[in-house]
C-alpha positions as CSV (number, residue, x, y, z in Angstrom):
1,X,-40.2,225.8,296.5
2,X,-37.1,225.9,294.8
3,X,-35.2,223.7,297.6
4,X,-38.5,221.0,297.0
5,X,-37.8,220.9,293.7
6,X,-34.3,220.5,293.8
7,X,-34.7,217.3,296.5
8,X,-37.3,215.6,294.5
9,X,-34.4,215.7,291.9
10,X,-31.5,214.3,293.7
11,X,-29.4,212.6,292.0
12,X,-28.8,209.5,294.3
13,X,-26.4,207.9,292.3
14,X,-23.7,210.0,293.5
15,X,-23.9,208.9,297.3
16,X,-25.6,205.3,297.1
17,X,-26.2,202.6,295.2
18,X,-29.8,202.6,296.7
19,X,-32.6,202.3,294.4
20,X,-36.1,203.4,295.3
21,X,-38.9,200.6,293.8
22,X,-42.5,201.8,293.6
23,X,-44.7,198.6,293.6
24,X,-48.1,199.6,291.9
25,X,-51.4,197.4,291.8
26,X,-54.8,197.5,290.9
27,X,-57.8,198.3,293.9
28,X,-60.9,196.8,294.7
29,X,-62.3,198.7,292.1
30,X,-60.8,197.6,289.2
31,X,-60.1,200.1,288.3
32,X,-58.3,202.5,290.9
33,X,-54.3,202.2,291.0
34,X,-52.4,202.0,294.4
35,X,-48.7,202.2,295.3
36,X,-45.9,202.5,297.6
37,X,-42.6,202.8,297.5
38,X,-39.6,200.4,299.3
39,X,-35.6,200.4,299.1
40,X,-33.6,198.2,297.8
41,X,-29.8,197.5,298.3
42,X,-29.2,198.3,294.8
43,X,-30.3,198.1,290.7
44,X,-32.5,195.2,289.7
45,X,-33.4,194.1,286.0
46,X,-35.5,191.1,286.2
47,X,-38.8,190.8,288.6
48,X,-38.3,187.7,290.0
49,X,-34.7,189.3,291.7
50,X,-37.7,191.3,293.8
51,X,-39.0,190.6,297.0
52,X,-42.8,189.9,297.4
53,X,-44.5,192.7,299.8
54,X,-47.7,193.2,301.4
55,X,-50.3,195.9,302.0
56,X,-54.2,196.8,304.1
57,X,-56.4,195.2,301.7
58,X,-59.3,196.3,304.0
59,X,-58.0,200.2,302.9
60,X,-58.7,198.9,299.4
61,X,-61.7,196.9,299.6
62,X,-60.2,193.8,299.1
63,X,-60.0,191.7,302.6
64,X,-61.4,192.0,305.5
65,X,-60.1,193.8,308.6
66,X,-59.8,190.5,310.4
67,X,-57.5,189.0,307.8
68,X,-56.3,192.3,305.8
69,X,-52.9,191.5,304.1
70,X,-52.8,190.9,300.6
71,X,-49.4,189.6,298.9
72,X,-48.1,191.7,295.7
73,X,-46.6,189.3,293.4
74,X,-43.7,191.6,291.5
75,X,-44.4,190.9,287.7
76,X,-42.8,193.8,285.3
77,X,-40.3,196.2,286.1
78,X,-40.0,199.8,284.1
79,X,-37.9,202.6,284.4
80,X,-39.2,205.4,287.0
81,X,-39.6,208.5,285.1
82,X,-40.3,210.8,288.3
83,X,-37.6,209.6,290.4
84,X,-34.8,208.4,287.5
85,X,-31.8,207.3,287.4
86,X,-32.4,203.0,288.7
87,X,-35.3,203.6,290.3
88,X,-38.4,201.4,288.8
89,X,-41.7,201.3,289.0
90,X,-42.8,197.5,289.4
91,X,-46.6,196.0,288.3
92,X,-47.8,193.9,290.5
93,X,-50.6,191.6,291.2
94,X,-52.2,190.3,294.1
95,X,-53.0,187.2,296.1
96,X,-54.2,185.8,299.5
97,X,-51.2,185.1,302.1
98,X,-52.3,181.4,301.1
99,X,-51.1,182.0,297.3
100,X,-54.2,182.3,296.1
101,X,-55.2,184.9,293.6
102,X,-57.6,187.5,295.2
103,X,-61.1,188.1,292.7
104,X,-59.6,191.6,291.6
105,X,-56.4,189.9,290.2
106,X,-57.4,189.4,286.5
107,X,-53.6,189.5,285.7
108,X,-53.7,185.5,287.1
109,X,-56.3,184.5,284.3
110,X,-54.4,186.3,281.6
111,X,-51.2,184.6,282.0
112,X,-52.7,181.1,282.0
113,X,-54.1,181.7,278.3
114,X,-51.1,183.4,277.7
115,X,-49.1,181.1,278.6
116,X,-51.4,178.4,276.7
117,X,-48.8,176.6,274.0
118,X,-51.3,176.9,271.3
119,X,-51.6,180.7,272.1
120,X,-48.1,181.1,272.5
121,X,-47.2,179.9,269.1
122,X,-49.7,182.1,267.7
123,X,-47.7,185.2,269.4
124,X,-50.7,187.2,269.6
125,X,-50.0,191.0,269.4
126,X,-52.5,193.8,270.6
127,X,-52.3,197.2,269.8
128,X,-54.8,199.5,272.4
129,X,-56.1,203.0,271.8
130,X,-56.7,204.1,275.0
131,X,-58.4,206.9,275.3
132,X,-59.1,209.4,278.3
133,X,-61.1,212.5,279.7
134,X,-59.1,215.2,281.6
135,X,-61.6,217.3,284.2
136,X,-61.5,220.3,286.0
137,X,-60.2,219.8,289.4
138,X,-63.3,220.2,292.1
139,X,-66.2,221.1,288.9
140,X,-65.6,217.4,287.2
141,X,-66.4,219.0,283.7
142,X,-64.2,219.0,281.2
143,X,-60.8,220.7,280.5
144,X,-61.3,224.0,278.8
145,X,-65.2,223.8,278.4
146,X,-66.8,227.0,280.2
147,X,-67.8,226.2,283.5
148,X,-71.9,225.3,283.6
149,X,-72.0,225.9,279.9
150,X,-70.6,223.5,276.0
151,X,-68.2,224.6,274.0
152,X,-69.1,224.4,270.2
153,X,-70.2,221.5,268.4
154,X,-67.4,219.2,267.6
155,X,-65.8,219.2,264.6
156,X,-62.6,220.8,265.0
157,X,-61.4,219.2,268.1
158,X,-60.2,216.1,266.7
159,X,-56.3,216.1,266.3
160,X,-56.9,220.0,266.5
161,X,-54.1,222.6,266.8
162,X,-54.8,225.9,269.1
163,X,-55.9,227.7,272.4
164,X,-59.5,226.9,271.4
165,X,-59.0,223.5,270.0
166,X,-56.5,221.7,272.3
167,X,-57.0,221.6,276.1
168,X,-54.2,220.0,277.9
169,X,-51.1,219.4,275.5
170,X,-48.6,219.7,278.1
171,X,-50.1,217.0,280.3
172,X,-50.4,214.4,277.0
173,X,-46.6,215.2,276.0
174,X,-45.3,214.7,279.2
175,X,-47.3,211.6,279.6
176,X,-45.5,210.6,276.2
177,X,-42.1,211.0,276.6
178,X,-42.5,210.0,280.4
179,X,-43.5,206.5,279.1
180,X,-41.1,206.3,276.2
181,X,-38.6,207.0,279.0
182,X,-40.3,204.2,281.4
183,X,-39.7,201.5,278.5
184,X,-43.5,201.8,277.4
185,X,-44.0,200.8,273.8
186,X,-46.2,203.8,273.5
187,X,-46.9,204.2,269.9
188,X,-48.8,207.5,269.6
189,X,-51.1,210.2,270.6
190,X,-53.5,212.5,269.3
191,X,-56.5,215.1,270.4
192,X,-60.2,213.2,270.3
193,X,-63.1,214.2,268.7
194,X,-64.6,215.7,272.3
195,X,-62.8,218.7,273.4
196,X,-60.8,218.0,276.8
197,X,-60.6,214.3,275.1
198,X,-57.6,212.6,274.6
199,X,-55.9,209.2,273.2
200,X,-52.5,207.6,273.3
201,X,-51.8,203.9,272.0
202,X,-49.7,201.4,273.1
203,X,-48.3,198.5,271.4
204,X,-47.7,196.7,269.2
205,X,-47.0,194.0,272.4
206,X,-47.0,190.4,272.4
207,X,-49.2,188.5,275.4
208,X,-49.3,189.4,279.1
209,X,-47.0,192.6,278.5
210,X,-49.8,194.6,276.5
211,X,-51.8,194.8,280.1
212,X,-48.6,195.1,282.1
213,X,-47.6,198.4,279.5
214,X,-51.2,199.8,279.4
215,X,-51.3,199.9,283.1
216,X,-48.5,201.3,283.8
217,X,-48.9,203.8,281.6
218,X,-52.2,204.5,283.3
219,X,-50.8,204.7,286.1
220,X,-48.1,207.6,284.8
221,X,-50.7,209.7,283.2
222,X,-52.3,209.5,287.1
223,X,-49.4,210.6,288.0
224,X,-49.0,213.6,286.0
225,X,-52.6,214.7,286.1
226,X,-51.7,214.9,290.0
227,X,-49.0,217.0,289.3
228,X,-51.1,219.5,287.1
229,X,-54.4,219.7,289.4
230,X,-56.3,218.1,286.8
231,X,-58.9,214.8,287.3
232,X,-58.4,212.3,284.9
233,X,-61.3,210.1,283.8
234,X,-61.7,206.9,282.1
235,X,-65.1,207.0,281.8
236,X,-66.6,205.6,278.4
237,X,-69.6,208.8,278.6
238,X,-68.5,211.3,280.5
239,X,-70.5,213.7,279.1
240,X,-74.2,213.3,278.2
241,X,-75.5,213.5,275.0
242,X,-74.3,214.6,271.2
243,X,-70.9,214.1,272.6
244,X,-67.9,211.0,271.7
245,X,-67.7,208.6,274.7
246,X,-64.4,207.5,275.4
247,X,-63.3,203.8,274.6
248,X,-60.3,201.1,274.4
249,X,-60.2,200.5,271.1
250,X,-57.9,196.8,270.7
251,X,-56.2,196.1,267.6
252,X,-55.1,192.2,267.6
253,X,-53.3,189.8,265.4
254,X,-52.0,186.8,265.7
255,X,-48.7,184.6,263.9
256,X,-51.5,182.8,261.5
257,X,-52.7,186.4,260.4
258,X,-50.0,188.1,259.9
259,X,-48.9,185.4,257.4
260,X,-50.0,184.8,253.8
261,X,-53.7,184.2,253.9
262,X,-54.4,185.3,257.1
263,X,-57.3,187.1,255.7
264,X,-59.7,183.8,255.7
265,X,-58.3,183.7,259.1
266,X,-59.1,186.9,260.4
267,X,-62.7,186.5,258.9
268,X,-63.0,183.2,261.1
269,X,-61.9,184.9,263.8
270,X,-64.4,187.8,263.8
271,X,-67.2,185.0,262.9
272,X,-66.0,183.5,266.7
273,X,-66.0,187.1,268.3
274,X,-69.8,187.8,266.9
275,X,-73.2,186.2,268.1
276,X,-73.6,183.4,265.2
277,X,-71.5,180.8,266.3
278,X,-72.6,181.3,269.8
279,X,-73.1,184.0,272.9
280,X,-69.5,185.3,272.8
281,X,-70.7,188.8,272.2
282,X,-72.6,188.5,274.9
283,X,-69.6,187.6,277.1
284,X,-67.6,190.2,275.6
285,X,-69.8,192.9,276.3
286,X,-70.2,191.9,279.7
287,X,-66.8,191.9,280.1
288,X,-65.4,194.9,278.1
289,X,-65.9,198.0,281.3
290,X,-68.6,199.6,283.6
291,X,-71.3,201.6,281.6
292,X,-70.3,201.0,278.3
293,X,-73.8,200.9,276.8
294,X,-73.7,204.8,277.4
295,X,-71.5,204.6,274.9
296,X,-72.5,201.9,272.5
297,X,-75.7,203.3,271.2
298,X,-75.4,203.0,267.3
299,X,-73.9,206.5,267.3
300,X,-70.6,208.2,267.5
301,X,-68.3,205.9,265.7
302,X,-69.6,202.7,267.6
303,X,-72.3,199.9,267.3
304,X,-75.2,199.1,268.8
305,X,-74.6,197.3,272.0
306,X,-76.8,194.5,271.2
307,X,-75.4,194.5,267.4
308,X,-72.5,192.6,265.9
309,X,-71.4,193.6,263.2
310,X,-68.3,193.8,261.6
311,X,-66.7,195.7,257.8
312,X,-63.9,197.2,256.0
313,X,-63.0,200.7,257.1
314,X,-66.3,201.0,259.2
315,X,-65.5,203.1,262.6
316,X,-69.8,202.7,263.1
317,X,-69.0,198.5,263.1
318,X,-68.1,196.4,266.4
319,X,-65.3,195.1,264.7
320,X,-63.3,196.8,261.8
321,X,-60.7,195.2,259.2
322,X,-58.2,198.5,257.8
323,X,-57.9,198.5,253.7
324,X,-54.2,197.9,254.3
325,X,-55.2,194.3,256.0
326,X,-58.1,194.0,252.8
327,X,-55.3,194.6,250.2
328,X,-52.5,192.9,251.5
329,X,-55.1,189.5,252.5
330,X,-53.2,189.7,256.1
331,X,-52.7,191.8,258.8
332,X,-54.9,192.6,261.8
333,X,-58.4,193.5,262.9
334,X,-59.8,196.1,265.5
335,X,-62.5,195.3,268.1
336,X,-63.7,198.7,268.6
337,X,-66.5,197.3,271.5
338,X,-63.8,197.4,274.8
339,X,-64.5,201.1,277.2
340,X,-61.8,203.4,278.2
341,X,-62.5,201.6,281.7
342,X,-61.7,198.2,280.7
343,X,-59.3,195.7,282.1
344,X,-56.5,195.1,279.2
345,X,-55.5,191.9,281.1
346,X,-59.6,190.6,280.4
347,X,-60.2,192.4,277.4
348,X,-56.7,191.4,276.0
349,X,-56.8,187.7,277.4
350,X,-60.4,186.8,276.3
351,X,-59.9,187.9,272.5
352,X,-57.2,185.5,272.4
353,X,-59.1,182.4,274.0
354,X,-62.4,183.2,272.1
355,X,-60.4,183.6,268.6
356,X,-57.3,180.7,269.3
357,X,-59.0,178.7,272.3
358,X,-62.4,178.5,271.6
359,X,-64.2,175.4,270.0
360,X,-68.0,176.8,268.9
């Protein structure tokens, strides 16, 4: 094992000027990362100096097996924290040989409203608290609950410290300096309120790049829980009943708001995101992850999935404003709605055309 482990750390620098690129993408689920790895004659810095590559997308559910390939589009490049040295990882997104973008490619969608010049001189920036389950290889319960039985009500879980508290510290560091180390703005982490639960943030990040980072960063903490045996889950009620679900929690600002005043425009805003001016909550909801009204059920810290409503300080609210933003009349807002399962490109992409875009 030693000799393994001294291989997977070669230094390749010293014999080559090689680099190894792992091109990731997003499945036919959604949800469900894939990758593979290609050389290239030496470092790159900029994703357009990448070639475009190919894989099965009847192996993901995403063609047929008469007309399988599917095109990977190169679109953000980060430092590889498992391999080192120049070798990236790349985040990709998909289209038909034909240049069309295939269903699953929600990246496509983003980047036109990102790249909208109203939206761009707004410089949205996003902020996501993503947060995540780790399981018990093979049982799918959680990490350091008793197998077939609950650990104690919660209470003291929540940013807890100790052997009964904490389950899985070394996997969440790792994950945080791996993405530091990958060029992730990755702003934070802490312990949930359900034992085995978990959160990091990412951002603050302007546009396009605040999916591109949370993916990727995703895709590490896959990565990692491979390494350590554990399953890692992003589902927003992975436990039934007087337990937290688990959800992707998007703090969002834009130019307007950030400026004096922005208050009366961050109110306007959140009038746009709610059900009064229209069915954009609706929309949202519909849009914001797979089973999230296990989750949003009027209790543990969230709305009612049919409710919009929004307050100062109020974690129980669909949308909350922080005193900071109250006091200082600017600042940001949190849409508290989105699941841990969510698509940041949607979730991220939609708040900005329903609060910039969008003419009720």
């Amino acid at each position: 094992m030693s000799l393994l482990s001294d291989l997977i750390n070669l230094n390749l620098s010293d014999t080559t000027e090689k680099i190894i690129a792992e091109y990731i993408w997003i499945g036919g689920s959604g949800l469900d990362l894939r990758s593979k790895a290609r050389t290239l004659p030496g470092p790159v810095s900029d994703p357009s100096e990448l070639p475009k590559w190919n894989y099965d997308g009847s192996s993901t559910g995403q063609a047929s097996g008469e007309d399988s390939e599917v095109i990977i589009y190169p679109q953000a490049i980060f430092k590889d924290p498992f391999r080192r040295g120049n070798h990236i990882l790349v985040m990709c997104d998909a289209y038909t040989p034909a240049g069309e973008p295939i269903p699953t490619n929600k990246r496509h969608n983003a980047a036109k409203i990102f790249g909208h010049a109203d939206v761009v001189a707004e410089e949205p920036w996003y902020g996501i608290e993503q947060e995540y389950t780790l399981l018990q290889k093979d049982i799918s319960w959680p990490l350091g609950w008793p197998v077939g039985g609950f650990p104690g009500p919660q209470g003291p879980y929540y940013c807890g410290v100790g052997a009964e508290k904490a389950f899985g510290r070394d996997i969440v560091d790792a994950h945080y300096k791996a993405c530091l180390y990958a060029g992730i703005n990755i702003s934070g982490i802490n312990g949930e309120v359900m034992p085995g639960q978990w959160e990091f943030q990412v951002g603050p990040a302007v546009g396009i790049s605040a999916g591109d980072e949370l993916w990727v960063a995703r895709y590490i903490l896959e990565r990692i829980t491979e390494v350590a045996g554990v399953v890692l889950s992003f589902d927003p009620k992975p436990i039934k009943g007087d337990w937290n679900g688990a959800g992707a929690h998007t703090n969002y600002s834009t130019k307007t708001m950030r400026e004096d005043g922005g208050y009366e425009v961050i109110k306007s805003a959140i009038e746009k995101l709610g059900k009064k001016l229209g069915k954009r909550h609706k929309e949202h909801i519909a849009a914001y992850g797979e089973g999230n009204e296990r989750r949003l059920t009027g209790r543990h810290e969230t709305a009612d999935i049919n409710t919009f409503l929004w307050g100062v300080a109020n974690r129980g609210a669909s949308v909350r404003v922080g005193r900071d933003t109250e006091k200082a009349g600017k600042g940001y807002f949190e849409d508290r709605r989105p699941a841990s399962n969510m698509d940041p490109y949607v979730v991220t992409s939609m708040i900005a055309d329903t609060t910039i875009l969008w003419k009720p």
